[in-house]
Structures are given as structure tokens and as C-alpha cells.
C-alpha positions as CSV (number, residue, x, y, z in Angstrom):
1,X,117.5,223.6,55.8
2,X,115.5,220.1,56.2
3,X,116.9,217.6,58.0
4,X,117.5,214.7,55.3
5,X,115.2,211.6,56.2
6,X,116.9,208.2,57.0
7,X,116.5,205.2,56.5
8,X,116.3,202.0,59.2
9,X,120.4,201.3,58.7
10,X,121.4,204.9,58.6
11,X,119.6,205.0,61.7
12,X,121.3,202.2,63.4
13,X,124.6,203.3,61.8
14,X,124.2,206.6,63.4
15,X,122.7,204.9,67.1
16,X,125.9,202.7,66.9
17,X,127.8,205.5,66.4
18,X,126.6,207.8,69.1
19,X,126.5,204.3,71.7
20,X,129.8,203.0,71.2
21,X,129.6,199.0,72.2
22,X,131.6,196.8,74.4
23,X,135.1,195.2,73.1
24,X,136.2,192.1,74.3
25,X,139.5,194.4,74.8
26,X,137.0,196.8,77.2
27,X,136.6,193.7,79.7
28,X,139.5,192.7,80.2
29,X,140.8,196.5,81.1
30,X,138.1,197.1,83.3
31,X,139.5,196.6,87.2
32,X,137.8,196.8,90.6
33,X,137.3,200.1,92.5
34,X,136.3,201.4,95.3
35,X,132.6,201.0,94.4
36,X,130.8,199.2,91.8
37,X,130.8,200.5,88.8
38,X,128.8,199.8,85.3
39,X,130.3,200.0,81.3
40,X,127.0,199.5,78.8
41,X,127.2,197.3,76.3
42,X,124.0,197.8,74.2
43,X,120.4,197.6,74.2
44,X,120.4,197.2,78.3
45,X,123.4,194.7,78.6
46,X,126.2,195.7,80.7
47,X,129.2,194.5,82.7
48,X,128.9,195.3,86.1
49,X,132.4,195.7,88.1
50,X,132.3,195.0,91.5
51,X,135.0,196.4,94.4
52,X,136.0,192.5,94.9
53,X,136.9,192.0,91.5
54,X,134.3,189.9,89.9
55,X,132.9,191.2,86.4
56,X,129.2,190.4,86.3
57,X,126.8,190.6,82.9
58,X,123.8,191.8,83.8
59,X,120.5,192.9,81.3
60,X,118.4,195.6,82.6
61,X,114.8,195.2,81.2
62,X,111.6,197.1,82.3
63,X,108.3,195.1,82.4
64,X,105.0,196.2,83.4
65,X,106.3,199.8,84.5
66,X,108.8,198.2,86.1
67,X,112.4,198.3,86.0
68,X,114.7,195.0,87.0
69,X,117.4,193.3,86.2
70,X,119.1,189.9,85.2
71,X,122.1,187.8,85.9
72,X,123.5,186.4,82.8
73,X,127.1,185.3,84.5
74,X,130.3,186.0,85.1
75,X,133.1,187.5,82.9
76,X,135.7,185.8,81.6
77,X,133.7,182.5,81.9
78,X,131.0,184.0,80.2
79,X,132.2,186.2,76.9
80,X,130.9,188.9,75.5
81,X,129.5,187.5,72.5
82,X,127.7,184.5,74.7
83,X,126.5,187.1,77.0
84,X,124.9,189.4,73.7
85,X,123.1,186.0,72.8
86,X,122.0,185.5,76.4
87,X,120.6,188.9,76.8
88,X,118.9,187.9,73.2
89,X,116.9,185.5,74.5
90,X,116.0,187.2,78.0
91,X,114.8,190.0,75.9
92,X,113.0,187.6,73.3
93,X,111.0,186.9,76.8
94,X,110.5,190.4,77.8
95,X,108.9,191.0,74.5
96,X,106.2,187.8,75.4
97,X,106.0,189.4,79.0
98,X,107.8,187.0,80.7
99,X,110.1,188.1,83.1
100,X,113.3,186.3,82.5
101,X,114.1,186.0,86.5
102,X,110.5,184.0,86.7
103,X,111.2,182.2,84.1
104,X,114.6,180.5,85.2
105,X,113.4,180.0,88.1
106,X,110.3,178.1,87.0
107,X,112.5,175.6,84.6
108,X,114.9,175.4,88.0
109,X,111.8,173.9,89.6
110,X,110.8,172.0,86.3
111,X,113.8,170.5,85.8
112,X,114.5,169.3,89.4
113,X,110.7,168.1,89.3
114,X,111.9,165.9,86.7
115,X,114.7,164.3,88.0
116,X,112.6,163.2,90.5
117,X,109.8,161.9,88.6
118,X,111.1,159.5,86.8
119,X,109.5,156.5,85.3
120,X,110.7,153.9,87.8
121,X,109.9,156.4,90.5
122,X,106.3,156.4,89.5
123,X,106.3,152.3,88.1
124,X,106.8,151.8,92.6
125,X,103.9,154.6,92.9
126,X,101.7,152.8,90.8
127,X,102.4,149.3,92.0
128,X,101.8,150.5,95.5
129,X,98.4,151.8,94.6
130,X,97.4,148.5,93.7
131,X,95.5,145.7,95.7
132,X,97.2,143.3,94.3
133,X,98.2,140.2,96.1
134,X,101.7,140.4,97.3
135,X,103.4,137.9,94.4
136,X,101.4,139.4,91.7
137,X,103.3,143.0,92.3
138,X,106.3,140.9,92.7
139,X,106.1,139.1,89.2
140,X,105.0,142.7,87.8
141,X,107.6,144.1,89.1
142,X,110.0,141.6,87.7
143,X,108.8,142.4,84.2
144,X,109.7,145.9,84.6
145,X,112.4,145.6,85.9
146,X,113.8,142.8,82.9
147,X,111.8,144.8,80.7
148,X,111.2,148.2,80.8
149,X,113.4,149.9,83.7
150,X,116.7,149.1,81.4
151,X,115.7,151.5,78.6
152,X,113.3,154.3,80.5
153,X,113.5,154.1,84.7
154,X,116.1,156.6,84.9
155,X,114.4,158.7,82.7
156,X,112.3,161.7,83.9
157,X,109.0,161.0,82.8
158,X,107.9,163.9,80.6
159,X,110.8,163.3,78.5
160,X,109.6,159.8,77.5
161,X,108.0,159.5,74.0
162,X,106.3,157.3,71.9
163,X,109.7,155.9,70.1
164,X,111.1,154.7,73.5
165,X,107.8,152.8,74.2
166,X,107.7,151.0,70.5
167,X,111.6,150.3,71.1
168,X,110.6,148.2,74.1
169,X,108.1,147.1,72.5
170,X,109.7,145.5,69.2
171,X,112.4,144.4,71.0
172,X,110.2,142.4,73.4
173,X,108.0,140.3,70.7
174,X,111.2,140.0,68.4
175,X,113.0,137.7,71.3
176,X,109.8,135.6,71.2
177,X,107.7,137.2,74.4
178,X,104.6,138.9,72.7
179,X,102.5,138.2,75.7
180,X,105.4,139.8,77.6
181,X,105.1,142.7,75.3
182,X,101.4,143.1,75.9
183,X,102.1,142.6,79.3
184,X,104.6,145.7,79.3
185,X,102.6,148.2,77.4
186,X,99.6,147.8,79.7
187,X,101.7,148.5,82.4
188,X,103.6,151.6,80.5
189,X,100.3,152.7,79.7
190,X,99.2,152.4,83.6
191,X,102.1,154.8,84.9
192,X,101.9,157.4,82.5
193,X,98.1,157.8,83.3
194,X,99.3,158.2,87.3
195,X,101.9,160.7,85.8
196,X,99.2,162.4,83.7
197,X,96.9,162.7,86.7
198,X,99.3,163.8,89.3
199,X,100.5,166.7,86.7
200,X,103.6,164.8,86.4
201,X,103.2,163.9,82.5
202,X,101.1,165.8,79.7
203,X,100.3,162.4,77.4
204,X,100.5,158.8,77.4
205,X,103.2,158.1,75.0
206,X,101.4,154.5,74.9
207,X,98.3,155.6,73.6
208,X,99.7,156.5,69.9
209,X,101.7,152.8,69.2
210,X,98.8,151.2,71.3
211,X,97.9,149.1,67.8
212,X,101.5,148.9,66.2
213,X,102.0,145.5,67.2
214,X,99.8,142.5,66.0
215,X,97.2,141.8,69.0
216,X,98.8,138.7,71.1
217,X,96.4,135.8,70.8
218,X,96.8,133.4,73.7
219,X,97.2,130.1,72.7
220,X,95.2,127.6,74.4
221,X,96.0,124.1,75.3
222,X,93.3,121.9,75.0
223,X,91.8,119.8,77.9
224,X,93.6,116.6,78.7
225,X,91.6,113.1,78.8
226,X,91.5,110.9,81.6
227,X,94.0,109.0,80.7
228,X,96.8,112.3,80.4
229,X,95.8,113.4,83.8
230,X,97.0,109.9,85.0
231,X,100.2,109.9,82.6
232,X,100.7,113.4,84.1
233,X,99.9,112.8,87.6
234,X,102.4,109.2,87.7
235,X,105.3,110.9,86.0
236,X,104.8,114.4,88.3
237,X,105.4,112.0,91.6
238,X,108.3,110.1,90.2
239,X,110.0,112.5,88.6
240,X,112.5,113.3,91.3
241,X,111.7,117.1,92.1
242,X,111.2,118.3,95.4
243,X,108.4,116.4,97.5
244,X,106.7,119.7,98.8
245,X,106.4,120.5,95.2
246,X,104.8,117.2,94.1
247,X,102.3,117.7,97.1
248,X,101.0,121.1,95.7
249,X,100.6,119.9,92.3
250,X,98.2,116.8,93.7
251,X,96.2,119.3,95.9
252,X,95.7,121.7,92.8
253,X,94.4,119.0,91.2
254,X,92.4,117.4,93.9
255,X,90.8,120.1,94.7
256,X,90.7,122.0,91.0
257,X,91.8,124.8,92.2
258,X,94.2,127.5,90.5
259,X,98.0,127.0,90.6
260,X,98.5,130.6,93.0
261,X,95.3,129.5,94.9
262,X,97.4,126.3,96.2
263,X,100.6,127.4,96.2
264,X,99.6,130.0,98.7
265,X,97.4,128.1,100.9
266,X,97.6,128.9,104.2
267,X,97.1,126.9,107.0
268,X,94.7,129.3,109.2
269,X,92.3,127.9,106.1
270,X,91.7,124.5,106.6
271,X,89.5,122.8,109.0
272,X,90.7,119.3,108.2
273,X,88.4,118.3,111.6
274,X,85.3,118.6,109.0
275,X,87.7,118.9,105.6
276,X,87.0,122.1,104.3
277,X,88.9,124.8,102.8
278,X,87.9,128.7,103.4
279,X,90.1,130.4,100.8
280,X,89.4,134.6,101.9
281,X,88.5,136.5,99.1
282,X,91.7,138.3,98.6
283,X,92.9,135.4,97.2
284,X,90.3,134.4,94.8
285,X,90.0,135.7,91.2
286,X,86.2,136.7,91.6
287,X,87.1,138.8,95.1
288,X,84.4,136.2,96.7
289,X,85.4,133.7,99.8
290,X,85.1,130.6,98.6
291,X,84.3,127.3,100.9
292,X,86.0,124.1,99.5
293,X,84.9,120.5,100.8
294,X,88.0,118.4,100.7
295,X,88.3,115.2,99.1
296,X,90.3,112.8,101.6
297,X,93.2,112.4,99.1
298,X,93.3,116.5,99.5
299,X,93.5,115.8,103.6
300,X,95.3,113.0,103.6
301,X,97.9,115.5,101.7
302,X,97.6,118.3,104.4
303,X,98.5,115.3,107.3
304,X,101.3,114.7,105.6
305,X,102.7,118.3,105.3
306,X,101.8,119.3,109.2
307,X,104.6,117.9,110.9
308,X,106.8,119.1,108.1
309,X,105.4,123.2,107.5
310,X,103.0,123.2,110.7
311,X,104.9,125.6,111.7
312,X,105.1,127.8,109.1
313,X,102.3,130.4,108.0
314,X,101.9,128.6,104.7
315,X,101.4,125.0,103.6
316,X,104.1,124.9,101.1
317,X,106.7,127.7,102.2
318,X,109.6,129.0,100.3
319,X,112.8,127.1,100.6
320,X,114.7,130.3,101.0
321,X,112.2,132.2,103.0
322,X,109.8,130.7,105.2
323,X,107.6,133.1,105.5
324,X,106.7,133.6,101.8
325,X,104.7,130.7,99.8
326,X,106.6,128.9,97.3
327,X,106.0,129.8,93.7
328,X,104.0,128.1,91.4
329,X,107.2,129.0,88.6
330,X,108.0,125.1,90.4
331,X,105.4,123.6,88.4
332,X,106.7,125.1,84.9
333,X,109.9,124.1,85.4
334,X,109.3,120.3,86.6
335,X,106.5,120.8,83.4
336,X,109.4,121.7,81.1
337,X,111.5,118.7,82.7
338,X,109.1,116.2,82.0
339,X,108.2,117.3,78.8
340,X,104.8,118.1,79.2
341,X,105.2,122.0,79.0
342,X,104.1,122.0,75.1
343,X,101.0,120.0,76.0
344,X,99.5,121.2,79.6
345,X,99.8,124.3,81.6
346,X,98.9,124.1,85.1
347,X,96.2,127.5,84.0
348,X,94.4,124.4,82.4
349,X,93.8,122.4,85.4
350,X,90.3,124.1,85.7
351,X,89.3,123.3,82.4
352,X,90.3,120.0,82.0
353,X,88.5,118.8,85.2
354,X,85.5,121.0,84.1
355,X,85.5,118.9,81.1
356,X,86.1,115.9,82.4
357,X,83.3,116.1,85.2
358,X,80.8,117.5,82.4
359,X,81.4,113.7,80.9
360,X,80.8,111.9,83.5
361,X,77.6,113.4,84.9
């Protein structure tokens, strides 16, 4: 007689039938003995019984020709139906030839590479890679630390996306700091290219929101006359701050030179035998040493301030450290005091005695 064909579920009724599968009932019975012992589940899962008690899962596949196997866990932690969809997905791997063993251990790696990476992990990386002066890495760092580091640093850097940097981003311009804002997403944009090229990061997440936000125009403030430098110069001296402070702000003008520029002048740079100023070119914007003849006001300011800092590395130290040179942040905030801030900014000094000078020749 001819054996009656079947269908695909006759045939898995009768493969069922003929490979009777695990109960949760089966597990629990089975006890240690003398050697390890397996029960099959199904389709190459199985509970593995060792002489010390524990109950492993285990999947055996075959890949390439070769047979392994594949922890899944331990019973009772691990039930029988988790354990089926475990051995699921190892064998959804098999399929791809991935060997499931590899393959944990590569997202073990993965995953403790990330931890590691994060974003403030490679924000210090970066920074350190830059010839920066010392108080510009310092005021960048700030930034990141007020701005960004709340809301990524902690997190691993491939897991950063394009939402998180817009959220910093909106939140930054809506408190009023759009230059801030533009300020952060340069940097952002700066790490993840470090990540990107040290394999640490597969995009920018920068790059797509690079034009959501209006571009930040700088608002210039327009040269003062001759008479404002006066007015500003009288009211900067009387104005009851801190005498060091009043001496840099009349040696950044005297000499026209940019606020960092005198606030970090050092006095291995003067020769105030012949008045000149060397400032190296690590401290100039163009990367060039530049030799400054001194006006005797600008001297007559440096005699005054040796007995007082002669000792010190700089000309105008830091009241709480010595050895670092104040900040120029002093100027804003006497600025702001007097009520000047809306109408100079001490960025401007340059270009109002460029324009000044331009008159009188």
C-alpha cells in the first residue's frame, strides 16, 4: 500500500510526537548523579545535569562541519520557555553563520569598549590634542562642562544621536547663549570626528542638525571716540576694583594689545632697559613673535607692578594662584559694574585705536 503523503503540520505533529519535549515538570525532577547527564529539549536545546547539582541549558549547533555548543544559563534562574527563546536567537545566528559563542563574546568587548569611551572621556582626548594656550582649554572646558557633559559625558559615545545634540543645542540659545550654542556644537562636532577616526564612533551626530539653528551673528560694538576712551579710561581707575586690575586695563590700551595678550604677560618679556615687549608666538593670534616698543606710560605701569609681582612668573598673577595669570573675565565684570558692558568690549580695544590713529594720521 502507498504511504499517504503529508503535509508540513502532519509532519511536525508526527516529529513532536516521536521527540517528546521538555516540561517545566521534567526540570524540576531531574537530580544530580554520579556523572553528567543530558534530557533533550528540542531542535538541539537541552538541560545538562551535572554530579554537583547545577542544571545547565545548553544548545548544540554544528557550523562549518563543526559541532559546538552554547551556554544559555542556569536552571531555575533561567526557565524553560526563556531558554527556548534564547536558543531561538543563537540559532537565528547559526543560520547567518555566526557562531553564537563569537558573537557574545564580541558585544562583551563592544559593550565594555563603550563604557569606556564615553563622550567626556574623549571631550579630555580631544582637548589634550590641542595647542591651545593653557586658559583657552580651560574656558573650553568650562563650556562643556556647564554645557554639554550634564546631558551626554556619561554617555558612551556610539550611543549618542542627533536628538541629544539638538537638545543641547535648543536649550542653550533658548536661555539667551546662541554664541554659546555655536560654541558647543563646534566642539560636539570636534570629538565625535576623534571618535569617528579612532573607530570609536561611526557618524557625527552633529553633522545632520549642523543648520537647525539660525546662524549666530556676532554683534559688533562700534569704535569709541576719543572722548569715550577718556570717559572709560577715568571711570575704570576710580571705580574702586582691584588696583592690579586697573593696571592691565591701561597696559591693554597703551599698548593696543588684546585683552589675553596683557593679561598673561610675563615678565621674562619685557626689556624695560630699552622698553620693548617680545610677546613669543604662542601667545599671539597670528602664531608670529611679535616685538612691541613701549610707550612710557606702558613702563611707567610695569615699575609700578615690580616690587609688587616681581616675583611672580606673570605681571598680573592670579589672586588665588600665583602661578597662573589673572583672567581677563576681571575686565567684563568691572565693564558690567560701570555700565559700559552694552557699549564697549575689551575685543574692541584694537579697533577703536585702529580707528582712532587712522584719523589722526
Amino acid at each position: 500500500m502507498d504511504k499517504p503523503f503529508l503535509g508540513v503540520y502532519d509532519e511536525c505533529i508526527l516529529w513532536k510526537l516521536s521527540h517528546p519535549m521538555l516540561t517545566d515538570a521534567h526540570c524540576r525532577a531531574a537530580k544530580a548523579k554520579d556523572k553528567l547527564y543530558r534530557i533533550n529539549d528540542a531542535r538541539g536545546l537541552y538541560l545538562e545535569v551535572k554530579p554537583n547539582g547545577v542544571r545547565a541549558w545548553r544548545y548544540r549547533f554544528k557550523l562549518c562541519g563543526k559541532a559546538s555548543w552554547f551556554a544559555l544559563g542556569d536552571y531555575p534562574d533561567l526557565s524553560l520557555a526563556n531558554a527556548r527563546e534564547k536558543c531561538d536567537e543563537a540559532r537565528k545566528l547559526v543560520r547567518q553563520g555566526i557562531n553564537p559563542v563569537q558573537n557574545r563574546q564580541l558585544t562583551k568587548i563592544k559593550r565594555e569598549m563603550d563604557a569606556s569611551n564615553t563622550f567626556e572621556t574623549i571631550a579630555q582626548e580631544w582637548l589634550a590634542l590641542k595647542s591651545w594656550e593653557p586658559v583657552t582649554k580651560s574656558r573650553r572646558l568650562g563650556m562643556l562642562r556647564r554645557v554639554v557633559f550634564p546631558s551626554i559625558g556619561k554617555l558612551p559615545v556610539r550611543t549618542i544621536t542627533s536628538a541629544h545634540v539638538l537638545d543641547i543645542l535648543n536649550k542653550t540659545v533658548k536661555r539667551g547663549a546662541p554664541s554659546v550654542a555655536a560654541e558647543a556644537k563646534r566642539t560636539m562636532s570636534g570629538v565625535f570626528e576623534l571618535a569617528v577616526a579612532t573607530l570609536r564612533a561611526d557618524t557625527d551626530p552633529v553633522w545632520p542638525v549642523r543648520k537647525a539653528l539660525p546662524p549666530n551673528k556676532t554683534q559688533h560694538k562700534a569704535a569709541l571716540t576719543s572722548g569715550q576712551v577718556g570717559n572709560l579710561l577715568n571711570a575704570f581707575e576710580s571705580h574702586g576694583g582691584h588696583f592690579q586690575t586697573q593696571m592691565a586695563f591701561r597696559l591693554m590700551w597703551l599698548t593696543l594689545t588684546r585683552a589675553n595678550e596683557s593679561v598673561q604677560a610675563r615678565w621674562d618679556e619685557f626689556d624695560l632697559t630699552n622698553g620693548l615687549w617680545k610677546i613669543p608666538k604662542e601667545r599671539m593670534k597670528a602664531r608670529r613673535e611679535h616685538l612691541l616698543p613701549l610707550p612710557r606710560q606702558a613702563v611707567s605701569i610695569l615699575t609700578t607692578m615690580q616690587p609688587i609681582t616681581g616675583q611672580s612668573t606673570y605681571v598680573f598673577p592670579n589672586r588665588d594662584d600665583r602661578h597662573k595669570p589673572m583672567s581677563d573675565a576681571a575686565f567684563r565684570q568691572a565693564l558690567k559694574k560701570l555700565g559700559w558692558a552694552t557699549i564697549y568690549s575689551p575685543h574692541g580695544t584694537r579697533t577703536t585705536g585702529s580707528t582712532r590713529l587712522k584719523e589722526a594720521l
